[in-house]
C-alpha positions in Angstrom: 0.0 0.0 0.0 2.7 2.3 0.5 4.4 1.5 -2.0 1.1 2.3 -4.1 0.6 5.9 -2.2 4.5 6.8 -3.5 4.1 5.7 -6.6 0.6 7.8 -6.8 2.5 10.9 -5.4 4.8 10.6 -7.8 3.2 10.6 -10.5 0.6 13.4 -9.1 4.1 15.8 -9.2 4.4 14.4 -12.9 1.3 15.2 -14.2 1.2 18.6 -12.2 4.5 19.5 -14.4 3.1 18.2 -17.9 0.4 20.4 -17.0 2.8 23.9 -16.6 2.4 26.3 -20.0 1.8 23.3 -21.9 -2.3 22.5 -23.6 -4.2 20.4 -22.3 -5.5 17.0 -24.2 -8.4 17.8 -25.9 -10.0 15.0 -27.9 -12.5 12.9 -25.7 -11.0 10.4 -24.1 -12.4 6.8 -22.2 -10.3 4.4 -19.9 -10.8 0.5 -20.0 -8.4 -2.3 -18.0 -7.3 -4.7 -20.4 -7.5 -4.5 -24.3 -10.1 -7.3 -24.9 -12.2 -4.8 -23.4 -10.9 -2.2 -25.4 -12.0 -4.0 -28.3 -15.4 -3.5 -27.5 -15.5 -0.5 -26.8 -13.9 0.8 -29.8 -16.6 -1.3 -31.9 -19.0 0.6 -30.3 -18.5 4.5 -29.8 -16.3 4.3 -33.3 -14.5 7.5 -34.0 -16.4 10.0 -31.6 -13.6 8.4 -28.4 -10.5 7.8 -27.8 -10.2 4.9 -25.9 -7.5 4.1 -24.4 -6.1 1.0 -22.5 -4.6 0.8 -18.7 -2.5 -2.1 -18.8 -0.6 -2.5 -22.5 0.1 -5.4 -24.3 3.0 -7.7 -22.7 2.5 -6.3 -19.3 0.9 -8.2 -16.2 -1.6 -6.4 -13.6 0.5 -7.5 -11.0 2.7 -5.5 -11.7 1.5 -2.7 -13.5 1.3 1.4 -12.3 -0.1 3.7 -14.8 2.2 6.2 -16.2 2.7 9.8 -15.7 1.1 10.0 -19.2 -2.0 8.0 -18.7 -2.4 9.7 -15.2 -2.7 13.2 -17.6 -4.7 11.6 -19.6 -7.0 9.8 -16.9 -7.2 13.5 -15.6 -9.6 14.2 -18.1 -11.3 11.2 -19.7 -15.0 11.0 -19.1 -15.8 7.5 -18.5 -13.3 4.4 -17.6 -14.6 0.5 -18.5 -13.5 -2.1 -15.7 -13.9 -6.2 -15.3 -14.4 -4.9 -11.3 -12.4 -7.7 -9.7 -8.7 -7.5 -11.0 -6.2 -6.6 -8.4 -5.2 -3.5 -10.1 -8.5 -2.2 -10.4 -8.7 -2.5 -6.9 -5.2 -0.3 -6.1 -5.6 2.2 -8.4 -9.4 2.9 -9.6 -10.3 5.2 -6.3 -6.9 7.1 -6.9 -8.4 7.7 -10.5 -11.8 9.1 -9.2 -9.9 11.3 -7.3 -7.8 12.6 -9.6 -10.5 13.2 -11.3 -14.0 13.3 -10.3 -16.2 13.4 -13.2 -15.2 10.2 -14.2 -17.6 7.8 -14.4 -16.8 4.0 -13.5 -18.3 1.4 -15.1 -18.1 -2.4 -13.7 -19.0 -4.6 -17.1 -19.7 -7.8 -14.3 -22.6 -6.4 -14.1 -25.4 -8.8 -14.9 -23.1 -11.8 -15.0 -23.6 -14.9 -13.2 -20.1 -15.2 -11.9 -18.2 -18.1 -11.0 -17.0 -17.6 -7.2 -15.0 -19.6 -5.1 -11.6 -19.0 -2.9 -9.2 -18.1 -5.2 -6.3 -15.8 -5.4 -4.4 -16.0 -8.4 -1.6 -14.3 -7.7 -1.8 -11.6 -10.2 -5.1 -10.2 -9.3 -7.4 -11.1 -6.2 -11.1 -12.6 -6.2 -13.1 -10.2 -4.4 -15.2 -12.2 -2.8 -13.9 -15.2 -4.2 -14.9 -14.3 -7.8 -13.0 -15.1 -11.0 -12.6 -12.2 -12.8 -12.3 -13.6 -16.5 -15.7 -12.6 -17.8 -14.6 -11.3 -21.3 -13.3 -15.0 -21.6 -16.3 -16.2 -23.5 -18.4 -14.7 -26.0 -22.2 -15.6 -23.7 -20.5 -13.2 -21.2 -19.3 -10.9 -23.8 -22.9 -9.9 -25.1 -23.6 -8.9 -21.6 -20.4 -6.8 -21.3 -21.4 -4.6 -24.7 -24.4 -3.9 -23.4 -23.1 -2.6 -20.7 -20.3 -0.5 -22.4 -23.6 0.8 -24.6 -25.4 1.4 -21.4 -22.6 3.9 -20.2 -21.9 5.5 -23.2 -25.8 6.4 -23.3 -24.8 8.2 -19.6 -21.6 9.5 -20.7 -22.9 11.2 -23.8 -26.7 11.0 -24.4 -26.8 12.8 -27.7 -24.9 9.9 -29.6 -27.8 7.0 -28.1 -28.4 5.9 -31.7 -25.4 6.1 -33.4 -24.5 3.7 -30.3 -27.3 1.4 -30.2 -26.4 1.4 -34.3 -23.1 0.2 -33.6 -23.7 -2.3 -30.3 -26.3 -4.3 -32.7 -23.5 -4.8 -35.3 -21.1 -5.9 -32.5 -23.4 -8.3 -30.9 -24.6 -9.8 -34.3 -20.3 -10.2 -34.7 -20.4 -11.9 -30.8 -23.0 -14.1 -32.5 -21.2 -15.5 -35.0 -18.2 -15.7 -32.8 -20.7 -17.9 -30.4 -21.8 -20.0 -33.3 -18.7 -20.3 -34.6 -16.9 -21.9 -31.1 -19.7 -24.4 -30.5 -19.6 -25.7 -33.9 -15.7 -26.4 -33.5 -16.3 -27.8 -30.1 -18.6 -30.3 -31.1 -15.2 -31.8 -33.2 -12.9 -32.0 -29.4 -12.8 -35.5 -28.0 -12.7 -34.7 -24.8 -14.6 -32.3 -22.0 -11.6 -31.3 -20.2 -8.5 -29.4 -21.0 -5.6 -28.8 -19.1 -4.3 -25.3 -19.5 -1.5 -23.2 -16.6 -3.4 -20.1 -15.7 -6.7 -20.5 -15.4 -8.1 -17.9 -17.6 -11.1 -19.9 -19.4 -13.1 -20.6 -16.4 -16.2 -18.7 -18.1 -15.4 -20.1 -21.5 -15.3 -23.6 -19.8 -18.7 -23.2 -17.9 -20.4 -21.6 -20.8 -19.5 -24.2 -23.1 -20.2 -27.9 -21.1 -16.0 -27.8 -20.4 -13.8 -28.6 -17.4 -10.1 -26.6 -17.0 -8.1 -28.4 -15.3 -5.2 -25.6 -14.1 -1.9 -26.5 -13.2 -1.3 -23.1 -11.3 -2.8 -23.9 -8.0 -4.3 -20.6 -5.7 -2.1 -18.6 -7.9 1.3 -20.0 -6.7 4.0 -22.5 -8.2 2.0 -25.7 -8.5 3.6 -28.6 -5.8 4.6 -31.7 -7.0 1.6 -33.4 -5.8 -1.1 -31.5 -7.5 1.4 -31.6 -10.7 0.6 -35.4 -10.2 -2.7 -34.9 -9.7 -3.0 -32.9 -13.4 -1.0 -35.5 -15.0 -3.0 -38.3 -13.9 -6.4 -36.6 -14.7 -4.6 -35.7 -19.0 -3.9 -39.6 -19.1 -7.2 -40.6 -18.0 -9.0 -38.5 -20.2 -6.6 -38.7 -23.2 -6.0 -34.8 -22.9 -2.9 -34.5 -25.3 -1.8 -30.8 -24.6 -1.4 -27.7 -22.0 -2.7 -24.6 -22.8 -0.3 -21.5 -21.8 -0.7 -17.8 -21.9 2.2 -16.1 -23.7 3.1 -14.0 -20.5 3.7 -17.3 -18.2 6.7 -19.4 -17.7 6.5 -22.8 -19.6 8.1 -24.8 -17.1 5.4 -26.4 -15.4 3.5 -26.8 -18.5 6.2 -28.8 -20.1 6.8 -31.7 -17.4 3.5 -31.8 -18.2 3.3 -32.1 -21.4 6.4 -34.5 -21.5 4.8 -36.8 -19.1 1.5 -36.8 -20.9 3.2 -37.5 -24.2 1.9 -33.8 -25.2 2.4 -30.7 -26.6 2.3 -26.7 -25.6 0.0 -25.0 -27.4 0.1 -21.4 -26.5 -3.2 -19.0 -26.2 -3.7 -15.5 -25.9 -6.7 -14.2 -24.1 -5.6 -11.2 -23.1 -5.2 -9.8 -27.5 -6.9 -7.0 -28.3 -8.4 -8.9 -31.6 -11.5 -11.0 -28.4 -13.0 -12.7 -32.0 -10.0 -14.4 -33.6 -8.9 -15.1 -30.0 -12.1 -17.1 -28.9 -12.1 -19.0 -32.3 -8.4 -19.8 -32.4 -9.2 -21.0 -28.5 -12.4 -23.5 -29.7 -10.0 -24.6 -32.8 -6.8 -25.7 -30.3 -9.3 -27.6 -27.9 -10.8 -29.5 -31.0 -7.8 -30.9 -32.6 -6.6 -33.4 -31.7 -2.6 -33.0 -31.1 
């Protein structure tokens, strides 16, 4: 926490000096967490936001502190998009209502029937036990645009129907991603994939699935429930590990070399949510 308060201060004397004789950002600007979300968002306000995207590509939440140039920007965006439950969101979205107070928050869990349980996955924490992955599956992603639409109406109620316009065209797209996913998972032979973070906990539940993780309560798994994942792969002929590009491969691989397997590597986190979901349904179909 203090650590957090420094880092704040800090960057409250940066942005006070960007500020001195120089003009201020003009265009209108929005805030969401993680770029899946941004995705969204751009497909729905088009060209009359700038949306912009906390944490960047490559970069964990764990880890990450906005920097003096998104905290000038923050300053005067109008409305800032959040999942609600990932540990950043949690340090650093009251520092950016008070930095600025017009801006409006937006939780997009609203409506979902989360998945809850004790977890803490190390790079962000379950409030409350929930799993924050909700943009991990395109039945939860219909409820997020809405949501995103929903705001925007609030944010800037002159532009309803161009938005409204532009959320049918993106859930018509979320559509065909949904069709699209259940038609290749109808080729998988099994129910259960083994993958190291798990991120497709929504995408599982949605779609009749079981994730076996091999992170365990967000820490270096032991050897025993490394055992335990191994023995589950064999018995139901699961052939691969699915790994996020930003985790170690370690784990994943005495996995995959006792299962006789291969690493196949997944990226939830892209900005481009529709080719993401697919590829996702296509690597759990084929059979490796």
């Amino acid at each position: 926490m203090n650590r957090l308060l420094i880092s704040f201060l800090l960057s409250g004397v940066l942005l006070t000096g960007c500020f001195s004789g120089k003009q201020r950002y003009k265009d209108k600007v929005l805030f969401v967490s993680i770029l899946p979300l941004k995705y969204f968002t751009d497909k729905i306000v088009g060209n009359t936001w700038k949306v912009e995207v906390t944490v960047p590509p490559g970069v964990g939440p764990e880890t990450y502190s906005p920097t003096p140039k998104q905290m000038v920007l923050l300053s005067e965006a109008k409305g800032y998009f959040s999942i609600g439950y990932l540990g950043f969101e949690r340090a650093w979205l009251e520092n950016f209502k008070s930095t600025n107070t017009q801006l409006q928050i937006f939780p997009l869990s609203k409506g979902i029937d989360l998945i809850t349980g004790e977890k803490d996955h190390g790079d962000h924490v379950h409030l409350g036990g929930v799993d924050p992955h909700i943009w991990s599956s395109p039945k939860t992603a219909r409820i997020m645009a809405q949501n995103i639409f929903d705001g925007m109406v609030l944010i800037d109620p002159q532009n309803k129907e161009n938005y409204l316009k532009n959320l049918t065209i993106l859930l018509a797209e979320i559509d065909r991603v949904d069709s699209t996913v259940n038609q290749l998972l109808k080729k998988a032979t099994s129910k259960k994939f083994i993958i190291f973070h798990p991120a497709l906990t929504y995408f599982a539940r949605d779609y009749g699935l079981e994730q076996l993780s091999i992170e365990f309560e967000g820490k270096v798994p032991s050897p025993r429930h490394l055992q335990s994942v191994i023995d589950k792969a064999k018995a139901a002929n699961i052939r691969f590990v699915l790994i996020q590009k930003e985790f170690d491969k370690e784990n994943a691989e005495i996995i995959a070399k006792e299962t006789g397997g291969k690493i196949v590597q997944i990226d939830p986190l892209s900005y481009d949510w529709p080719e993401q979901m697919i590829s996702i349904a296509e690597k759990l179909s084929t059979p490796f």
